[in-house]
C-alpha positions, 0 to 999 in steps of 0.5 A: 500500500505504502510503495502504491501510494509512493509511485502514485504520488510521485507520477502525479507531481511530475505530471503536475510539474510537467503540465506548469512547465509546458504552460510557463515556457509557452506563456513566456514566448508570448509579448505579455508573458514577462517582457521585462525579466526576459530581458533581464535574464542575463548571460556570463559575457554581458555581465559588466564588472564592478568597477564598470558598473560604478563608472556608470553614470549614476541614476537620479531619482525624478524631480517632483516637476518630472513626476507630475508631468508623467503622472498628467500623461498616465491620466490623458493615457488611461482615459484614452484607454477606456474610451477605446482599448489600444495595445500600442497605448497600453504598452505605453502606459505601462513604460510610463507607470514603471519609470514612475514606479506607480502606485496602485490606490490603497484599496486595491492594496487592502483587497488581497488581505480581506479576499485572503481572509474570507478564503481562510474563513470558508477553509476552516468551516469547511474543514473534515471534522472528526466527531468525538462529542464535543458540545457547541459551547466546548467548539465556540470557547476553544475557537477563541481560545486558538484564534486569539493566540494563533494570530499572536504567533501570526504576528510574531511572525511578521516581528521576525521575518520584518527584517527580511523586507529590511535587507530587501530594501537595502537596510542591510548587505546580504552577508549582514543578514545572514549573519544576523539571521544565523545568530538570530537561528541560533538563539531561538534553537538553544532557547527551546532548551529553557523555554520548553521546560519553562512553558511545560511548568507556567503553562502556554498562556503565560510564555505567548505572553513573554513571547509576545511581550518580549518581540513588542520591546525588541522591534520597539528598540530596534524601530528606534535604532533605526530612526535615530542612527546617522549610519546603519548599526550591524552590532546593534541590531544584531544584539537585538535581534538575536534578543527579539528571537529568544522571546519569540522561542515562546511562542511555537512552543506556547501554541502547541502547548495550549493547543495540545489540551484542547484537541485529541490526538484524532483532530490533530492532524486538521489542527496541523492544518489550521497550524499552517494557515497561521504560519502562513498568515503571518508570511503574508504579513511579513511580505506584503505587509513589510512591502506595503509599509516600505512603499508607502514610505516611498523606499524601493531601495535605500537611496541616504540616511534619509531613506534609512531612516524611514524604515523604523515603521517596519519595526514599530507597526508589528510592535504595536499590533503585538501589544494589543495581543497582549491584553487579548491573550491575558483576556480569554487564553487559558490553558486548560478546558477546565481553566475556562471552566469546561470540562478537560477530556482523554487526549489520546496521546502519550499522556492518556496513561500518566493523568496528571497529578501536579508532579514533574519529572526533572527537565533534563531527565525528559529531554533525555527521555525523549531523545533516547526515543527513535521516533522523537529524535528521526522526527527531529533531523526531518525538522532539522532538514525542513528548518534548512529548506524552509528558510531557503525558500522564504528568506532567499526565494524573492532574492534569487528570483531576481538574480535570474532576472524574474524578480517581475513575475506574478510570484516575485511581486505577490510574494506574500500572498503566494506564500500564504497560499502555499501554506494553507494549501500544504497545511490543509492537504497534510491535515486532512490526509494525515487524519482521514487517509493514514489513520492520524499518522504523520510519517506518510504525509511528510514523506509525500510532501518531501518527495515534491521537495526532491523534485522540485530542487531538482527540477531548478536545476537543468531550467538554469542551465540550458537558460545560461546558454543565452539568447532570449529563447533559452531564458524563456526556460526561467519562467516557471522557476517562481512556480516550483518554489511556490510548490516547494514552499506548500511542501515544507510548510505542510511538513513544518506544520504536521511535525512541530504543530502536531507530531510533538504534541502527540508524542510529548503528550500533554505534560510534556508538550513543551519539552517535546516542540522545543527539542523538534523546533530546536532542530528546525533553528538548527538547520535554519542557522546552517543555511543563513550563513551558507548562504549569506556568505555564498549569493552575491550581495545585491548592491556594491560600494563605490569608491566615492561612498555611492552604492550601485546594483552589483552586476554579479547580482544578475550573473545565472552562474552566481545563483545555482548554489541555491537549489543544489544546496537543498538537493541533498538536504531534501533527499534525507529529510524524504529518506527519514520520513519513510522510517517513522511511516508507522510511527504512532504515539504510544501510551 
């Protein structure tokens, strides 16, 4: 059965992959597919070196007499248009908008987010549900419950992965980033040592609390920072930083412990699902909020210190959103049914056993516990494999792209939504096979998701280089790239979301969650560490330095060759992570 379901899941995702690439590669020979990142697809010999690419007159941003004349053509344009469509002036329009870097009206901006939150809505009302007696009072106080502290994890998360848009914009090198996202990795994986303990012994309302708390402060000092330094402070935001990520170690931990009180183990699997969409929900407001924000202000890339400057609302948005979480979470989170006055219920898990009578075991002796446990530590090193591919994705994905010359295409400028999509497609799909096809088994669902993970790497591959050969027939092979690494990042937030928001609570147990999501997590940020630095160190930085002080894009930056260590460092990665998640197939959590 397992070895049918292999070979059927492996032929429809080449079928899949296989139908998006003829599509994407005919879609790009067309004029509209995307003009400007075929143009942009480079080649070895036309890249200039850096000290031409100074040499270079420098661009000057337009003048606000210049910016209104182009703004009194685009209107003379558009009403022409709706009187009378005319490709000629629709490509005129469109040369006219980019030059301006033109804006779309706030309301168009603020569509996606409600479109993205009715589909939620309609996702998790239409969700498989396993019938276990539950009373409508029990089902309306728990989707409080996880509704107020899964959207202060969402959030924490656009408290995190705000730095990203930083680099984006120019607030940091490459190299910079990687380091302090490295360090950062680094804390948050060795604080699950303490905070796991800590969240099995205060409870989970407590630490989303601290975790909550803690992020606010950090990106308040770092909005600060920001606003009143003369140059950028690499020191200083990497101290705060590395101390905004140990609080936000509370918070996956806090999540699956409340969490894990209030689900049996047979509704876990949807509620690894549920798991994914808040994960996703706070990618989208990473992205596409960090994107609305920085344009806003006006900051495409950071032209002085007055630009840099600009940028603390990147840090003081999240800050403030997280604040009124706070109050929310003290209000209505409670740990426990029997906390908010229902009655607590047998879970299922590893805890049905050992009821529990107030005594502890010492957390070291748990942790060494579970680690001498085969199935908990091979769970671990899929998550360790998972943190490495998952932050390769979401936080060089948009780089790369734009190296090889697609950072135009639909994907690249919807990163946030698509990465939203991805989530909640991958999280609902691992959700729902995990509790109605594989009988609540979390290994199969891994192993079909990791197998999309090993195509896809793979399939980047030959895309870039027959694309490397030049000419603008070849480049069109880039097209699809942005599709795979969508895929790619359905896949391994599916995988994230089935082991860290489930697989850990059912192995843990209920007295032992905390311990259990620290020691897998922790493994996550381990591998998440290891692909900040290589690549940190490996891609080329975006922007050079000039000898006269002044920055220019880098010409390595656009050169294919510079780009390829990107997929072929996961290749390896996402072979292991497919070839463990066939060992715990059968795993289940015993009593």
């Amino acid at each position: 059965m397992r070895s049918r379901i292999l070979r059927l899941w492996i032929l429809s995702a080449l079928l899949a992959f296989g139908a998006v690439l003829v599509w994407s590669w005919w879609r790009g020979g067309e004029a509209e597919a995307s003009p400007v990142a075929l143009a942009a697809a480079p080649t070895a010999a036309a890249t200039p070196t850096a000290a031409e690419a100074c040499a270079a007159p420098e661009k000057k941003p337009l003048t606000a007499d210049q910016k209104a004349a182009i703004e009194r053509q685009i209107e003379a344009l558009e009403t022409q248009l709706a009187a009378r469509p005319d490709p000629a002036l629709e490509k005129q329009l469109e040369g006219l908008k980019k030059q301006l870097k033109y804006e779309q009206p706030l309301w168009k901006k603020l569509f996606p987010i409600a479109l993205l939150l009715i589909v939620i809505g309609i996702v998790v009302t239409r969700l498989p549900r396993v019938e276990l007696g539950h009373s409508e009072a029990f089902r309306r106080r728990r989707l409080l419950n996880w509704l107020i502290i899964g959207f202060t994890y969402s959030f924490l998360y656009m408290a995190r992965y705000n730095l990203n848009q930083f680099k984006y914009v120019g607030g940091l090198s490459e190299g910079e980033f990687g380091a302090i996202f490295g360090w950062g990795s680094g804390v948050y994986g060795i604080a699950f040592l303490l905070n796991g303990p800590l969240t099995d012994r205060w409870g989970g309302r407590t630490t989303i609390i601290l975790a909550a708390g803690g992020a606010a402060v950090t990106n308040l000092a770092m909005g600060i920072l920001v606003a009143t330094s003369a140059t950028p402070q690499f020191g200083t935001i990497l101290f705060l930083y590395c101390a905004n990520m140990y609080f936000q170690s509370f918070g996956a931990v806090s999540i699956v412990k409340v969490n894990g009180a209030w689900f049996h183990l047979r509704e876990r699997g949807t509620f690894g699902g549920i798991f994914g969409i808040l994960i996703s929900l706070g990618l989208f407001f990473a992205y596409d909020g960090g994107k609305l924000i920085t344009d806003t202000l006006g900051v495409s890339r950071i032209a002085d210190i007055t630009d840099y400057n600009k940028l603390q609302w990147l840090f003081f948005i999240p800050s403030a959103i997280l604040v009124v979480l706070v109050v929310l979470c003290a209000m209505f989170v409670r740990d426990t049914p029997s906390k908010a006055g229902l009655a607590d219920f047998d879970l299922g898990d590893a805890s049905s056993s050992a009821p529990d009578d107030g005594t502890r075991e010492p957390a070291l002796r748990v942790i060494k516990r579970l680690l001498s446990n085969p199935v908990i530590l091979t769970i671990a090193v899929i998550e360790l494999c998972s943190g490495f591919l998952r932050q390769a994705i979401l936080q060089w994905g948009r780089d790369f792209s734009s190296g090889v010359g697609l950072g135009k295409s639909f994907v690249i400028e919807n990163w946030g939504v698509v990465s939203c999509i991805a989530g909640i497609t991958g999280g609902m799909f691992a959700g729902a096979i995990s509790d109605h096809i594989f009988g609540s088994r979390r290994g199969p669902v891994s192993a079909v998701l990791y197998s999309l993970m090993v195509i896809g790497s793979i399939a980047i591959i030959p895309l870039m280089l027959l694309a490397d050969t030049g000419g603008a027939g070849p480049s069109a092979l880039l097209v699809p790239i942005p599709w795979i690494v969508a895929f790619m990042s359905m896949a391994i937030i599916g995988v994230h979301g089935m082991l860290s928001g489930t697989a850990s609570a059912d192995f843990g147990g209920k007295k032992n969650t905390g311990v259990a999501v620290g020691i897998i997590d922790g493994f996550v940020y381990a591998g998440s560490m290891v692909q900040s630095f290589i690549y940190g160190s490996a891609l080329p930085e975006k922007l050079i330095e000039c000898a006269d002080g002044s920055t220019r894009p880098n010409p390595a930056a656009n050169d294919l060759s510079n780009w390829t260590i990107w997929p072929i460092a996961m290749i390896p990665v996402a072979i292991v992570g497919f070839a463990l998640a066939l060992r715990v197939w059968n795993a289940r959590a015993g009593k």
